[in-house]
KEBA-778099 format. One line per 8 residues: number of its first residue (from 1); for each residue x, y, z of N, C-alpha, C, O. Coordinates in Angstrom, 2 decimals, decimal comma. Example, Ala and Ser with C-alpha at 12.3 -4.5 7.8 and 13.67 -1.06 7.14 Angstrom:
1 = 13,19/-5,69/7,80/12,30/-4,50/7,80/13,20/-3,30/7,80/14,24/-3,32/8,46 ~ 12,85/-2,25/7,08/13,67/-1,06/7,14/12,90/0,03/7,87/13,41/1,14/8,04;
END
This chain:
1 = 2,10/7,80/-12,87/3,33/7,11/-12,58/3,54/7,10/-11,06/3,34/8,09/-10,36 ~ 4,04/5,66/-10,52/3,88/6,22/-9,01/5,46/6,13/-8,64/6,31/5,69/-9,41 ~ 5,68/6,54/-7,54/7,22/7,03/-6,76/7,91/5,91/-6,61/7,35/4,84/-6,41 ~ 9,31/6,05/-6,69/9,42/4,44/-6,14/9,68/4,44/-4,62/9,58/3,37/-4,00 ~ 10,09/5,87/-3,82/10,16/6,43/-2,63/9,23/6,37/-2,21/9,56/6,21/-1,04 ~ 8,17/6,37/-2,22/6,68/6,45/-1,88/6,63/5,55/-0,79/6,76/4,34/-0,99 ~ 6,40/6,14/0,62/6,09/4,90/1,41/4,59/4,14/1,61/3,56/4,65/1,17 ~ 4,60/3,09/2,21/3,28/2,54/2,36/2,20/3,80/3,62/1,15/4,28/3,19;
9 = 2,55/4,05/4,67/2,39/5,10/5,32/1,45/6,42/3,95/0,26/6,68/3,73 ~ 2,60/6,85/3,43/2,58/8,59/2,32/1,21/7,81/1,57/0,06/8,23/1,69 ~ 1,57/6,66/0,82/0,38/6,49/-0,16/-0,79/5,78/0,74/-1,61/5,58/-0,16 ~ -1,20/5,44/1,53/-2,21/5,45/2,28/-2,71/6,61/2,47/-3,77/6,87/1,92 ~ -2,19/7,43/3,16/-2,53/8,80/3,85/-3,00/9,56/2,34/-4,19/9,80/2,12 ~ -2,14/9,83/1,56/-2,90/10,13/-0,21/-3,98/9,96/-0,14/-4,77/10,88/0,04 ~ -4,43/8,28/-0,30/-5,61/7,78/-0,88/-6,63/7,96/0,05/-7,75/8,26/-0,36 ~ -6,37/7,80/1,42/-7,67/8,25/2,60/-7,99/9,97/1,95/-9,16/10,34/1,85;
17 = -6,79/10,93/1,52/-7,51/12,06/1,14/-8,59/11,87/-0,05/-9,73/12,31/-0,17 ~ -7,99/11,25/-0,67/-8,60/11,32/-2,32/-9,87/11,12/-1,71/-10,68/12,03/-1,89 ~ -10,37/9,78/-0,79/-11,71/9,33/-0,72/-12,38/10,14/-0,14/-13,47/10,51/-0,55 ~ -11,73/10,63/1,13/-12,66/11,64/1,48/-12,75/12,94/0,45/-13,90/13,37/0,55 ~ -12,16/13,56/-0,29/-12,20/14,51/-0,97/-13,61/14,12/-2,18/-14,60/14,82/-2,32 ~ -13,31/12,76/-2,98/-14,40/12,08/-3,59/-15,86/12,39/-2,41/-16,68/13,30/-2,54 ~ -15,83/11,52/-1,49/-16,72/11,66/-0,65/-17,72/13,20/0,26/-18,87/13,37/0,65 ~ -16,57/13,93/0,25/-16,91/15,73/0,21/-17,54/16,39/-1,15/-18,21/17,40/-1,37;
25 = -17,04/15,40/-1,93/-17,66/16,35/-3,17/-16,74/17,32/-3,72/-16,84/18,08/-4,68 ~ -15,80/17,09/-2,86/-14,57/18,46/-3,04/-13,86/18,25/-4,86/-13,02/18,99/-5,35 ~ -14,34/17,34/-5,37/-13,36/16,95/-6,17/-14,44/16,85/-7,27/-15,38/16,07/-7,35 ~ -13,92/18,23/-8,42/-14,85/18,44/-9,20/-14,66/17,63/-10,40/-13,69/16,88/-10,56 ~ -15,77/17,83/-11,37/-15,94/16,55/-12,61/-14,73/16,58/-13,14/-14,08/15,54/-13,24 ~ -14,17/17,97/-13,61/-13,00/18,18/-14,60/-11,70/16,89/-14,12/-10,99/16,29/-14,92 ~ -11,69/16,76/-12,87/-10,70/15,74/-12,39/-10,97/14,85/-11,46/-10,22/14,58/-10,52 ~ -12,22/14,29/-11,72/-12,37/13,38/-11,44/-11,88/11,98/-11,67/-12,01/11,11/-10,80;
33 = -11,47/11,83/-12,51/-10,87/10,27/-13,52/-9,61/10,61/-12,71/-9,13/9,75/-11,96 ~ -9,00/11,94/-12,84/-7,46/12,12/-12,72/-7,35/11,37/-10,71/-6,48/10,64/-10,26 ~ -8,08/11,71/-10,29/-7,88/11,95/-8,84/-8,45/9,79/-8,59/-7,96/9,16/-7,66 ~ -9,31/9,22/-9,45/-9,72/7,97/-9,40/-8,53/6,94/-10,19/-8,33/5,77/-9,87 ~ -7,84/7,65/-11,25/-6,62/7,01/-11,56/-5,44/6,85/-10,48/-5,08/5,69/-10,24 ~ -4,91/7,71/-9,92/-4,42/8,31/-8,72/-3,95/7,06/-7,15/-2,94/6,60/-6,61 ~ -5,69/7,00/-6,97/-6,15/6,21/-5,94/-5,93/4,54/-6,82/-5,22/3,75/-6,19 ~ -6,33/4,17/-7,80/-5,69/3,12/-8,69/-4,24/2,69/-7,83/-3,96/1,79/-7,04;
41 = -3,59/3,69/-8,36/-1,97/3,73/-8,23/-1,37/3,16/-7,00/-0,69/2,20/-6,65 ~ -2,10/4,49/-6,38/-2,12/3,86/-4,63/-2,71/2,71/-4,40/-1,88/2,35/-5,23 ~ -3,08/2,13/-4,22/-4,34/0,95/-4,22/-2,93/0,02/-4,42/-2,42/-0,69/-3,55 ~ -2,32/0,25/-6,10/-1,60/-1,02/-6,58/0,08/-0,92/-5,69/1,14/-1,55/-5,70 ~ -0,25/-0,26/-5,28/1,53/0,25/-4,37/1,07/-0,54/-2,83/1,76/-1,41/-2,30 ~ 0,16/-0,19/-2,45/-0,16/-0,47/-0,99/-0,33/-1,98/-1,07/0,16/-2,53/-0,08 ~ -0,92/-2,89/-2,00/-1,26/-4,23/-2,23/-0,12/-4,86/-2,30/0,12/-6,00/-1,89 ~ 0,93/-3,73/-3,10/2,52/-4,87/-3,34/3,09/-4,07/-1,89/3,55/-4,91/-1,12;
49 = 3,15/-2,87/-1,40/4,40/-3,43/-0,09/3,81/-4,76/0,70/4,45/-5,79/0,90 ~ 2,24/-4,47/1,15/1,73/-5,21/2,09/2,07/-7,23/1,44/2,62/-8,20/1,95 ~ 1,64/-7,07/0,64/2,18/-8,75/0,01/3,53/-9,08/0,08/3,88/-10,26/0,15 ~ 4,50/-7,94/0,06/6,15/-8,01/-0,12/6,44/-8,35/1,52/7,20/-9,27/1,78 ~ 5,76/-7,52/2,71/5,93/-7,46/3,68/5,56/-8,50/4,25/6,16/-8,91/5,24 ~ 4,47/-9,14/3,73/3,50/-10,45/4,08/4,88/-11,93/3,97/5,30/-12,65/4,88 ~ 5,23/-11,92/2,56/6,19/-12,54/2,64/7,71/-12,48/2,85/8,39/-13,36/2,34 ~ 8,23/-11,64/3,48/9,31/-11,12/3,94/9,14/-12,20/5,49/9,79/-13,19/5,85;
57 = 7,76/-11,32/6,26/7,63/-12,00/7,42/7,64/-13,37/7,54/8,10/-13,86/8,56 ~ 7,23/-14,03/6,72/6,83/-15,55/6,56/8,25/-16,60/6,51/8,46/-17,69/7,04 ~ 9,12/-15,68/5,57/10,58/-16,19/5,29/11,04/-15,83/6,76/11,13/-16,94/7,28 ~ 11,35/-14,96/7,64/11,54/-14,53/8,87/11,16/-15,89/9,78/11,99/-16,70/10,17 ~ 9,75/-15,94/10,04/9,16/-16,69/10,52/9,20/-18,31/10,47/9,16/-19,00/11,49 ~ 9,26/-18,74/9,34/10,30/-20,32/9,06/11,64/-20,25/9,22/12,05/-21,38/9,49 ~ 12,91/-19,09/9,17/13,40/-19,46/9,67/14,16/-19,71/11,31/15,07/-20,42/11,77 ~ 13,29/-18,80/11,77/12,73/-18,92/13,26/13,09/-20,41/13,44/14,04/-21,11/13,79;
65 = 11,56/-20,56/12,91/11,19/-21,82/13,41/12,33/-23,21/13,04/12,48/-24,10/13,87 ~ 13,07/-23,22/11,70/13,76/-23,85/11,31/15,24/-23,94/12,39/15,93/-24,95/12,52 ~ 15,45/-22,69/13,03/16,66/-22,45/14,00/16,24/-23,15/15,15/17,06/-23,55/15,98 ~ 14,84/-23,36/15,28/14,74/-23,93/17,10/14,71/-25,84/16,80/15,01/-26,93/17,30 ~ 14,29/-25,40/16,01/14,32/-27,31/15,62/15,45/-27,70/15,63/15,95/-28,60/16,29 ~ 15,98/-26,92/14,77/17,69/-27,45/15,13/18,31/-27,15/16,06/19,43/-27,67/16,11 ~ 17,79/-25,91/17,58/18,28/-26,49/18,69/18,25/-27,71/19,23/19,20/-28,12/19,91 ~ 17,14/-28,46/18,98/16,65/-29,33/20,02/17,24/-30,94/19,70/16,95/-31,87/20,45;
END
């Protein structure tokens, strides 16, 4: 289950552990799935702020642009 507090920052920094921990070897069979479900989670949290943020900016950004047109 993931946080709904969870920032994009916290669950990045998570999932860079998980991989390197995967990648060390540190992360034995018994929880393996647990620690690859995990990174899932993160993965699907980091994809929606960054897309939420993607279009947040975009709405920002037209209406920018929509305000100078109608200076002129």
């Amino acid at each position: 289950m993931m946080e709904k507090a969870l920032t994009y920052e916290a669950a990045y920094k998570e999932l860079a552990q998980i991989a390197k921990d995967i990648e060390n070897e540190a992360v034995t069979v018994d929880v393996l799935a647990e620690k690859v479900k995990r990174a899932s989670e993160l993965i699907t949290l980091c994809q929606s702020k960054l897309r939420a943020t993607e279009t947040e900016v975009n709405k920002i950004i037209a209406q920018m642009e929509q305000g100078g047109e109608a200076k002129r």
